[in-house]
PQR file of N, CA, C, O and H, with PARSE charges and radii, in Angstrom:
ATOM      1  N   UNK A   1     -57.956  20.108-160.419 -0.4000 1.5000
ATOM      2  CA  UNK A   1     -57.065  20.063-159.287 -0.0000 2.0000
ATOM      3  C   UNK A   1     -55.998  21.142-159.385  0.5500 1.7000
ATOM      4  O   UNK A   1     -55.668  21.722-158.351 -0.5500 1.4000
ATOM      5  N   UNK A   2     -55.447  21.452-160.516 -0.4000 1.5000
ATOM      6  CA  UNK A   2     -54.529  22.500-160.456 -0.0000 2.0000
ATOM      7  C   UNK A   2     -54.949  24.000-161.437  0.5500 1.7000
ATOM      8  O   UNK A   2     -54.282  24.672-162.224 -0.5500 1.4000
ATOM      9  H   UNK A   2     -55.715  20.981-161.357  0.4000 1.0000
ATOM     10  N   UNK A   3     -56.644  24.129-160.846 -0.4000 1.5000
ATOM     11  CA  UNK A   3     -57.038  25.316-161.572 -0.0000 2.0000
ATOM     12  C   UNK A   3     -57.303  26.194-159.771  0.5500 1.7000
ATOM     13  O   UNK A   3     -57.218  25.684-158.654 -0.5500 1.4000
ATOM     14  H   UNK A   3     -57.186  23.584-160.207  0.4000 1.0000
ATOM     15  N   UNK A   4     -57.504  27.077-160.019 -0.4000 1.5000
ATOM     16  CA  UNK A   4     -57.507  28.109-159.117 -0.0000 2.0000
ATOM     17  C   UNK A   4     -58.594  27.872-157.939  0.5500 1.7000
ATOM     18  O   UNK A   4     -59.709  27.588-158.377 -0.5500 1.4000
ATOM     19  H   UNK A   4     -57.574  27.491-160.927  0.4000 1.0000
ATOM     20  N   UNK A   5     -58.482  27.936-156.474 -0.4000 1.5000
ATOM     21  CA  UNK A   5     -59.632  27.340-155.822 -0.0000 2.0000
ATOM     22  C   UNK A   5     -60.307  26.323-155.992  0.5500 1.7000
ATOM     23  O   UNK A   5     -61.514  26.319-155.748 -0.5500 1.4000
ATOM     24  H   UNK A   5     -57.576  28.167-156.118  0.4000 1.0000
ATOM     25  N   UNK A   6     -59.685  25.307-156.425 -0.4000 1.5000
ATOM     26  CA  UNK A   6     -60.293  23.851-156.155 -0.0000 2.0000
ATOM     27  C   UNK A   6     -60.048  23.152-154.702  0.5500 1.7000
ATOM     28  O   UNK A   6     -59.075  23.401-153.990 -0.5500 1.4000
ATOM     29  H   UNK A   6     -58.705  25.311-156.623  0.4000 1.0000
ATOM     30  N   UNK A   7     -60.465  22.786-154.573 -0.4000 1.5000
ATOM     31  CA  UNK A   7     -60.667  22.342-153.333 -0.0000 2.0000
ATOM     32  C   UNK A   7     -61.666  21.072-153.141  0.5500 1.7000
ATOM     33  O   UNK A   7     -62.847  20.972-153.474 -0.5500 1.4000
ATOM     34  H   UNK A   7     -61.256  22.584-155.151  0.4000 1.0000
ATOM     35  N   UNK A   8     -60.567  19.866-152.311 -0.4000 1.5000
ATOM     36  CA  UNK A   8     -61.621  18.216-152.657 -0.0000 2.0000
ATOM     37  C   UNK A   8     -62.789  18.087-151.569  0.5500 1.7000
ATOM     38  O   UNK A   8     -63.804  17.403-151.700 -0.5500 1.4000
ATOM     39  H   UNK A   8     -59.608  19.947-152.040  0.4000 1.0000
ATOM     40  N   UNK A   9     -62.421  18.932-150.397 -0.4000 1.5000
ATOM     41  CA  UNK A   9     -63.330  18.539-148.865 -0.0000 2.0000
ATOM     42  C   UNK A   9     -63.825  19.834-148.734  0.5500 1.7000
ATOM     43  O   UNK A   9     -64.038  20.639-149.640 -0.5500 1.4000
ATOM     44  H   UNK A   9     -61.596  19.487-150.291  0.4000 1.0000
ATOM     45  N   UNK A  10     -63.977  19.960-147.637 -0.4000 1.5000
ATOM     46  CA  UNK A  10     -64.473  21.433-146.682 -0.0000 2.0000
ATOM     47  C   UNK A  10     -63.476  21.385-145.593  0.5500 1.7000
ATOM     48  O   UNK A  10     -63.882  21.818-144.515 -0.5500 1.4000
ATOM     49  H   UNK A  10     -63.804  19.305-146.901  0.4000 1.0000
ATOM     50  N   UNK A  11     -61.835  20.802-145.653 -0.4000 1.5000
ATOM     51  CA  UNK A  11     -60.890  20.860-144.547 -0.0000 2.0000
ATOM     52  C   UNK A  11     -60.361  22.671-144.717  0.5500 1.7000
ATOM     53  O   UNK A  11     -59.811  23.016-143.672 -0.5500 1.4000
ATOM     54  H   UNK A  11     -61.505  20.450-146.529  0.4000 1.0000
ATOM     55  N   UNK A  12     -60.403  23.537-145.505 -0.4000 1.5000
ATOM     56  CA  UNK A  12     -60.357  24.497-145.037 -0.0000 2.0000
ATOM     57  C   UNK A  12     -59.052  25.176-145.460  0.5500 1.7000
ATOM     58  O   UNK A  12     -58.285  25.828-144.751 -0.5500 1.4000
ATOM     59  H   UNK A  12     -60.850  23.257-146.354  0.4000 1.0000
ATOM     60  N   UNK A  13     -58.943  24.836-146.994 -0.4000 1.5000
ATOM     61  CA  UNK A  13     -57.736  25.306-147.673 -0.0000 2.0000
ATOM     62  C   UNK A  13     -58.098  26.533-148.787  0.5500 1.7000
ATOM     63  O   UNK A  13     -59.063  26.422-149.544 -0.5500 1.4000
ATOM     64  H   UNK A  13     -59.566  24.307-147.569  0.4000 1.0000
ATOM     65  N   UNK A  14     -57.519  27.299-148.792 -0.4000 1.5000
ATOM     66  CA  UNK A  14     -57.704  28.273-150.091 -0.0000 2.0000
ATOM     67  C   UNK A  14     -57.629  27.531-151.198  0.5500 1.7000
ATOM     68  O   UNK A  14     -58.096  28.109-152.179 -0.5500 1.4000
ATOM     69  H   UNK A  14     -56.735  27.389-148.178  0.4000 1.0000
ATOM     70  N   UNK A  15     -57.185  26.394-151.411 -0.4000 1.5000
ATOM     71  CA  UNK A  15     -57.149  25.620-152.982 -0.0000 2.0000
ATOM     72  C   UNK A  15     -56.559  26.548-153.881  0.5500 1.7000
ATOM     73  O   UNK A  15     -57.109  27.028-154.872 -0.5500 1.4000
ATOM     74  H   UNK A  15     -56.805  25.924-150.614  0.4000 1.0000
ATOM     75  N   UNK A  16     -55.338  26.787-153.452 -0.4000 1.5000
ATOM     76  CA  UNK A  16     -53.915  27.597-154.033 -0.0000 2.0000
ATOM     77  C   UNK A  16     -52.621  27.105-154.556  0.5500 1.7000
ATOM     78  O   UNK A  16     -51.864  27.631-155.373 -0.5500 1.4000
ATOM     79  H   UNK A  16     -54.891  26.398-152.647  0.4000 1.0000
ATOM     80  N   UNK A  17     -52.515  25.857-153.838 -0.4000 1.5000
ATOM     81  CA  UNK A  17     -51.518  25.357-153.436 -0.0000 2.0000
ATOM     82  C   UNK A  17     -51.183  24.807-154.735  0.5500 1.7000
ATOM     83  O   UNK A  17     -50.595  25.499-155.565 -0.5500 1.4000
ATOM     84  H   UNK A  17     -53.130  25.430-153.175  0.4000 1.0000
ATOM     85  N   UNK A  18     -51.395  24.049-154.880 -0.4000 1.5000
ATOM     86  CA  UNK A  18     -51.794  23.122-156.595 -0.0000 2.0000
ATOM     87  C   UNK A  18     -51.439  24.257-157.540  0.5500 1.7000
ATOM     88  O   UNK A  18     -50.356  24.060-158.092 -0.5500 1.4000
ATOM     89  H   UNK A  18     -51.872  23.487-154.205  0.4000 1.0000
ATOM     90  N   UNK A  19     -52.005  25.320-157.863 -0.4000 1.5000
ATOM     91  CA  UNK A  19     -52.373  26.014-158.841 -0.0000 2.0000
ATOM     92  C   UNK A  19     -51.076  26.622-158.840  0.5500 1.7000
ATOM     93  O   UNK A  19     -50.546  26.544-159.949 -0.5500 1.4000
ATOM     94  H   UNK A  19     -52.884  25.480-157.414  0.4000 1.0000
ATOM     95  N   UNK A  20     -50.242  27.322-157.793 -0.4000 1.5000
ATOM     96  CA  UNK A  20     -48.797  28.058-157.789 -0.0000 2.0000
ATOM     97  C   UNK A  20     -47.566  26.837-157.952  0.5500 1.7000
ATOM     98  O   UNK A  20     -46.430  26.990-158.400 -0.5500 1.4000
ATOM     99  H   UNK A  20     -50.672  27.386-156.892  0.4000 1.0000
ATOM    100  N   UNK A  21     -48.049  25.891-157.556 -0.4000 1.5000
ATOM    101  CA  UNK A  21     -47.090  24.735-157.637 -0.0000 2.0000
ATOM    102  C   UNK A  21     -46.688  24.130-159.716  0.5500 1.7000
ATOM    103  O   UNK A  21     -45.690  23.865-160.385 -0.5500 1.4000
ATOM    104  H   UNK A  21     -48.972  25.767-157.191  0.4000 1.0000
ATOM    105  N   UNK A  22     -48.477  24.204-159.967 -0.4000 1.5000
ATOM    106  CA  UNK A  22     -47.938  23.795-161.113 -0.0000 2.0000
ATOM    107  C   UNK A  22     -47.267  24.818-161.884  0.5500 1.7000
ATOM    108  O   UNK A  22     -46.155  24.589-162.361 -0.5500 1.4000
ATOM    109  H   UNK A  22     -49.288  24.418-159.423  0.4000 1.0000
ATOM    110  N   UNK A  23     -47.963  26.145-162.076 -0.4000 1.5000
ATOM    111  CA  UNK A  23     -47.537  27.444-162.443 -0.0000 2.0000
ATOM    112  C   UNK A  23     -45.624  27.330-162.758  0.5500 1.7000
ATOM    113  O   UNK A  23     -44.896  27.395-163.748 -0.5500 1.4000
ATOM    114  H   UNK A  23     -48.865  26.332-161.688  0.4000 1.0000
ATOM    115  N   UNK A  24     -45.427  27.117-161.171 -0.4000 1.5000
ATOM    116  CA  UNK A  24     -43.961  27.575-161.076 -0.0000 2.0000
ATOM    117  C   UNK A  24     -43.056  26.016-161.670  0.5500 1.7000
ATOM    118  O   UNK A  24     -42.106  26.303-162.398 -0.5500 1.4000
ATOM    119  H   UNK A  24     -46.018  27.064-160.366  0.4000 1.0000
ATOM    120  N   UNK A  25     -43.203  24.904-161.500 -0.4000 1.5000
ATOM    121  CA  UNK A  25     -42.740  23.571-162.541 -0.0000 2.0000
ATOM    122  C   UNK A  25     -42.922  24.044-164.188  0.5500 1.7000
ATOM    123  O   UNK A  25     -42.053  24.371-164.997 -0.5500 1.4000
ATOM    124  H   UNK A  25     -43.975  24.671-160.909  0.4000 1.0000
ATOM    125  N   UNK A  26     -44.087  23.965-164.309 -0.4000 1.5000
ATOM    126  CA  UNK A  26     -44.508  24.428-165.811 -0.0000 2.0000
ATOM    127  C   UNK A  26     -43.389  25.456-166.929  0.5500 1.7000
ATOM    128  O   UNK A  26     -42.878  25.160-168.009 -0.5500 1.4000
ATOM    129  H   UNK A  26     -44.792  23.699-163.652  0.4000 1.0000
ATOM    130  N   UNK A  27     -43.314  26.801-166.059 -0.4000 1.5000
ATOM    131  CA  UNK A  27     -42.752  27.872-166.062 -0.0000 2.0000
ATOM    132  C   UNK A  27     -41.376  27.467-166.308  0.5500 1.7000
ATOM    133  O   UNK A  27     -40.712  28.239-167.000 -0.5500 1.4000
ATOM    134  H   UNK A  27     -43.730  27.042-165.181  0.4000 1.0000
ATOM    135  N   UNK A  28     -40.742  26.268-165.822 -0.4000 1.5000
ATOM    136  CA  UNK A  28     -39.354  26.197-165.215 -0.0000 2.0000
ATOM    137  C   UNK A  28     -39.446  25.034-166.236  0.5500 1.7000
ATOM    138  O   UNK A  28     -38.428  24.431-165.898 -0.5500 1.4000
ATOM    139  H   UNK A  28     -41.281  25.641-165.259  0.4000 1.0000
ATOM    140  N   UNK A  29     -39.894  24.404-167.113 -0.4000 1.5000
ATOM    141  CA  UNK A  29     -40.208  23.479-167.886 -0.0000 2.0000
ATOM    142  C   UNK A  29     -40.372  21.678-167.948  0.5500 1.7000
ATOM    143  O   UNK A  29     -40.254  20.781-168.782 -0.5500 1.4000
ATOM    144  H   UNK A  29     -40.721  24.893-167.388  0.4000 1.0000
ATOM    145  N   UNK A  30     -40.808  21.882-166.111 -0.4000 1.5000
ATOM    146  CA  UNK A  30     -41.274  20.830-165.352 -0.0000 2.0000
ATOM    147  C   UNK A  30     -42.833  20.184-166.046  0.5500 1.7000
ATOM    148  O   UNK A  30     -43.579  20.683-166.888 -0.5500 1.4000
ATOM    149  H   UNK A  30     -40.904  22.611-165.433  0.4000 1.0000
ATOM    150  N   UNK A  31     -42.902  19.160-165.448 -0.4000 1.5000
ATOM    151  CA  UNK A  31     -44.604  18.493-165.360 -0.0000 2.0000
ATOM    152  C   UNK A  31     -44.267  17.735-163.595  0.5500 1.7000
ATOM    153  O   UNK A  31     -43.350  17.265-162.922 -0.5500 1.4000
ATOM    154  H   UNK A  31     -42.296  18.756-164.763  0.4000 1.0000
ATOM    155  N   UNK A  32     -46.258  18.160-163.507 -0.4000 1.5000
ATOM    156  CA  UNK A  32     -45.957  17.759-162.438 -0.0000 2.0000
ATOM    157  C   UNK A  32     -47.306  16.711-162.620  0.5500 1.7000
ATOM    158  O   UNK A  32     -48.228  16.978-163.391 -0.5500 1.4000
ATOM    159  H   UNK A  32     -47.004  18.543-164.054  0.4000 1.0000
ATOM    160  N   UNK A  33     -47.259  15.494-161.793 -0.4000 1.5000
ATOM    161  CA  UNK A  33     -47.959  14.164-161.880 -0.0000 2.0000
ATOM    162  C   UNK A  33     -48.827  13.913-160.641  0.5500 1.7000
ATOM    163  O   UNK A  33     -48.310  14.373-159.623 -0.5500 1.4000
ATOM    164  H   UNK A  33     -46.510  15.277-161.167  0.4000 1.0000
ATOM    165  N   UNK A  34     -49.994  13.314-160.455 -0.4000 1.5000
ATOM    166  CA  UNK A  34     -50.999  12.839-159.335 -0.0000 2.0000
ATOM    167  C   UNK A  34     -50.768  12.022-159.761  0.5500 1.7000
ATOM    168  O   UNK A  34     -50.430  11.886-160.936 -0.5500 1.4000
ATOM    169  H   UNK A  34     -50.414  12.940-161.282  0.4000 1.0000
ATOM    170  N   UNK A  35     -50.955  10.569-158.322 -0.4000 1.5000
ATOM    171  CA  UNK A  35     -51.365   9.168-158.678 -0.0000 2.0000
ATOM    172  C   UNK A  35     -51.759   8.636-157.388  0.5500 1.7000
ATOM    173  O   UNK A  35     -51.240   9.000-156.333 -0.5500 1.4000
ATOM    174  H   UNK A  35     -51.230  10.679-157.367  0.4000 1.0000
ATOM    175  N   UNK A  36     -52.624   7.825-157.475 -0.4000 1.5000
ATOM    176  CA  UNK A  36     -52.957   7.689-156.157 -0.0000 2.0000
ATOM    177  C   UNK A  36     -51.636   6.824-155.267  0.5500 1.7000
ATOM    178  O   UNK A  36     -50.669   6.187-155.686 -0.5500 1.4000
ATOM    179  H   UNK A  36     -53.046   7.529-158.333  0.4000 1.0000
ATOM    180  N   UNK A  37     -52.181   7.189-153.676 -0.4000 1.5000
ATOM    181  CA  UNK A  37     -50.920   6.630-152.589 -0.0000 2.0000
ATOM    182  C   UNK A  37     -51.245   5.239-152.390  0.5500 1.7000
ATOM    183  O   UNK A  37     -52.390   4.886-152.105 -0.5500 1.4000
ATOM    184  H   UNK A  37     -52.966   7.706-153.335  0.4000 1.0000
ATOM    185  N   UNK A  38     -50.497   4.615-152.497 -0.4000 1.5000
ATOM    186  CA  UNK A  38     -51.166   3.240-151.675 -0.0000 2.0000
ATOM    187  C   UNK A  38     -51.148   3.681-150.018  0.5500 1.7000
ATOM    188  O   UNK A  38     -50.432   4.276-149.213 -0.5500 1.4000
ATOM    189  H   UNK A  38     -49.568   4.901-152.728  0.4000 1.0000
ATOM    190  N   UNK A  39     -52.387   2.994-150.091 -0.4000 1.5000
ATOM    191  CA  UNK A  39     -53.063   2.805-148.810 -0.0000 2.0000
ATOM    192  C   UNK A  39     -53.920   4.260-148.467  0.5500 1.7000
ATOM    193  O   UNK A  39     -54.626   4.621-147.525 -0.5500 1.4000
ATOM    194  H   UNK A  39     -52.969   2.511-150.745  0.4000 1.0000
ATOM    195  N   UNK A  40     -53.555   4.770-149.504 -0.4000 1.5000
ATOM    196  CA  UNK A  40     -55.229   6.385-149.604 -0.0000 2.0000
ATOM    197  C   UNK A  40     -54.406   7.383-149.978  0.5500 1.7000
ATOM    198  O   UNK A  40     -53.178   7.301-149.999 -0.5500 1.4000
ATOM    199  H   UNK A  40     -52.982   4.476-150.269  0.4000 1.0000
ATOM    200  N   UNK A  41     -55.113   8.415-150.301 -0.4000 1.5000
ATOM    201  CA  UNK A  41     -54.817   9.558-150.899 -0.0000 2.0000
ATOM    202  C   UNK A  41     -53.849   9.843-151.768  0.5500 1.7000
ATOM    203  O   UNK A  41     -53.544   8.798-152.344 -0.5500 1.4000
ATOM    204  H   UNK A  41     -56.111   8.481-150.284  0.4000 1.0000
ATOM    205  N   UNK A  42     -53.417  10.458-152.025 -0.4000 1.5000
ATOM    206  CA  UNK A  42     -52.787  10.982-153.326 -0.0000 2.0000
ATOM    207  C   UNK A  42     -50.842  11.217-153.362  0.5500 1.7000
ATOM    208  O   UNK A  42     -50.351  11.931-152.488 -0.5500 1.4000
ATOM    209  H   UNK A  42     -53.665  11.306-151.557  0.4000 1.0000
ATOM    210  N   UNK A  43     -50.130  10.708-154.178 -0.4000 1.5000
ATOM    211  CA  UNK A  43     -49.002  11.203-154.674 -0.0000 2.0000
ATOM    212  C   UNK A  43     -49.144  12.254-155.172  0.5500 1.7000
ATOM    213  O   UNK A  43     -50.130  12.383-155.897 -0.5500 1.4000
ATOM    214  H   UNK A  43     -50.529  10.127-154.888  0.4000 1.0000
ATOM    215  N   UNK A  44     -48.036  13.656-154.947 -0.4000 1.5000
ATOM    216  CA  UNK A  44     -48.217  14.168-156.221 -0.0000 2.0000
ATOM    217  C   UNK A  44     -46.455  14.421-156.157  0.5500 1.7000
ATOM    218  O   UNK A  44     -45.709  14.580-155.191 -0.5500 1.4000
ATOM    219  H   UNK A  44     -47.235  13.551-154.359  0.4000 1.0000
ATOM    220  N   UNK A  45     -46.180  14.377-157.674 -0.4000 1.5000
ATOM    221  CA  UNK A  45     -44.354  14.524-158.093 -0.0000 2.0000
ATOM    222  C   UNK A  45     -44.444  15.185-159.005  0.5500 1.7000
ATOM    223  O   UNK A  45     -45.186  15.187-159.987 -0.5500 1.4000
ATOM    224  H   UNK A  45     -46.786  14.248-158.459  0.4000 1.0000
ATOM    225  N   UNK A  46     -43.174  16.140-158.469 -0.4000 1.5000
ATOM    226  CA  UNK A  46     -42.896  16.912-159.514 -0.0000 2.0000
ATOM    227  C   UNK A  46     -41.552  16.510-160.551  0.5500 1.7000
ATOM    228  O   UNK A  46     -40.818  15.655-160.056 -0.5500 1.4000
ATOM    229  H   UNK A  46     -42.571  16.139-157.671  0.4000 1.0000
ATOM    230  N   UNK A  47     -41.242  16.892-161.585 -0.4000 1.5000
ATOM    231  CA  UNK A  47     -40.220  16.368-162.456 -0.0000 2.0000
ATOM    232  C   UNK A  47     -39.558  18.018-163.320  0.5500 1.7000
ATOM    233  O   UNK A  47     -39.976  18.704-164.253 -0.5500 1.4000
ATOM    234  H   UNK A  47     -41.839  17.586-161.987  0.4000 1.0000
ATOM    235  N   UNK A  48     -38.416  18.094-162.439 -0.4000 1.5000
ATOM    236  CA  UNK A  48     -38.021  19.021-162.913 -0.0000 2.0000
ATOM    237  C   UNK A  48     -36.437  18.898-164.042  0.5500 1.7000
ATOM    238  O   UNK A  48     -35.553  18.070-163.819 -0.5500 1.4000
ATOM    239  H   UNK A  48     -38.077  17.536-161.682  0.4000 1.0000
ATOM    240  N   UNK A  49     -36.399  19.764-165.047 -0.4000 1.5000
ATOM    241  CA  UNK A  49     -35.474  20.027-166.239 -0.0000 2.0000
ATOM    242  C   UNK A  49     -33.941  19.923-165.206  0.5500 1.7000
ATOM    243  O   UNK A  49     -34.022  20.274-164.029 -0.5500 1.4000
ATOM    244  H   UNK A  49     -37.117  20.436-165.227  0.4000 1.0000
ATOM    245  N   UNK A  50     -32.844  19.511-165.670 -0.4000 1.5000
ATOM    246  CA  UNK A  50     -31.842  19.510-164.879 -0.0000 2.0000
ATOM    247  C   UNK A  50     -31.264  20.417-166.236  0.5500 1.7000
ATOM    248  O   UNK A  50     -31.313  20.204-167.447 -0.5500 1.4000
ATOM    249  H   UNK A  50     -32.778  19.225-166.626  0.4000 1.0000
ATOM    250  N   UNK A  51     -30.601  21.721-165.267 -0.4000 1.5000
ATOM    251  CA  UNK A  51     -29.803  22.631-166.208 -0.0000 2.0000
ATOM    252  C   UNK A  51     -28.144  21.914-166.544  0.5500 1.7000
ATOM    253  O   UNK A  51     -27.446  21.281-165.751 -0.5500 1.4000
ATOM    254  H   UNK A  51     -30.562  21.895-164.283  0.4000 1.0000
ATOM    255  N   UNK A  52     -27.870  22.237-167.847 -0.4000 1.5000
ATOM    256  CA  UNK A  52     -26.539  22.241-168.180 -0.0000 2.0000
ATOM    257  C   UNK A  52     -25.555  22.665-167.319  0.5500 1.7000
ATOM    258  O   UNK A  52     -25.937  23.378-166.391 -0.5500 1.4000
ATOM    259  H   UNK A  52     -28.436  22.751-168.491  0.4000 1.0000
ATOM    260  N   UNK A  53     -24.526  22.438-167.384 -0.4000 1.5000
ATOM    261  CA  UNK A  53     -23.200  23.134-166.842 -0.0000 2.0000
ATOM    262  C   UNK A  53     -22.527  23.663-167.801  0.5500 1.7000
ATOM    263  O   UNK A  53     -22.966  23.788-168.945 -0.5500 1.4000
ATOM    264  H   UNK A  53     -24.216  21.859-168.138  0.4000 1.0000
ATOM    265  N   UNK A  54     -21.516  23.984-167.461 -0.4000 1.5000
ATOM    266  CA  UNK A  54     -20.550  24.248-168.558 -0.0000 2.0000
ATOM    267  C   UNK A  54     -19.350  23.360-168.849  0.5500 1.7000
ATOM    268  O   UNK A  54     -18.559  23.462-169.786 -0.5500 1.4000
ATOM    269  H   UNK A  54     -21.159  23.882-166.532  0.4000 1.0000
ATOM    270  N   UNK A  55     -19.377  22.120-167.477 -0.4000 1.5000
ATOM    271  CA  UNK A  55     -18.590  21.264-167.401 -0.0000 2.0000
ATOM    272  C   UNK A  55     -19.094  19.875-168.313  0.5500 1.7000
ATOM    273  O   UNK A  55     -18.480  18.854-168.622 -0.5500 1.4000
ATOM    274  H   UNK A  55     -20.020  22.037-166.716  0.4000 1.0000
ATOM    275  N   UNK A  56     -20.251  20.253-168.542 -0.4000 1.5000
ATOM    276  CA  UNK A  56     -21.592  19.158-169.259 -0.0000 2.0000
ATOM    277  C   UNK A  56     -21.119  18.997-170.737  0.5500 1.7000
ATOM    278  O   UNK A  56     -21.010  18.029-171.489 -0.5500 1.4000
ATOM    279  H   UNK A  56     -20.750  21.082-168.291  0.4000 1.0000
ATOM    280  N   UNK A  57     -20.888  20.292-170.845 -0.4000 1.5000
ATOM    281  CA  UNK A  57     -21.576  20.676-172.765 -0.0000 2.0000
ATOM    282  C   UNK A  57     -20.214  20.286-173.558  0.5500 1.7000
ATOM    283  O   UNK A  57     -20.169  20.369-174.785 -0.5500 1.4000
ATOM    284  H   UNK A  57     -20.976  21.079-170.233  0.4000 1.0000
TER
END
């Protein structure tokens, strides 16, 4: 799902979307999660690093 041109149907997506999404979470030192929706198809969440401040530290 989040390798390059995957794609689940024939609705007519480059199957990109996934692949730059995780890229850029990953990168940023995110994970990002599938689970299914209730009542069909898919969640997907991302979980991103919350930066320091300087008011933090």
């Amino acid at each position: 799902m989040f390798t390059k041109f995957w794609t689940a149907s024939k609705g007519g997506g480059s199957g990109l979307g996934l692949y730059i999404v995780s890229g850029l979470v990953k990168a940023h030192g995110g994970v990002v999660t599938v689970d299914d929706r209730p009542g069909g198809g898919a969640r997907v969440v991302t979980a991103w690093p919350v930066a320091e401040t300087g008011e933090d530290r």
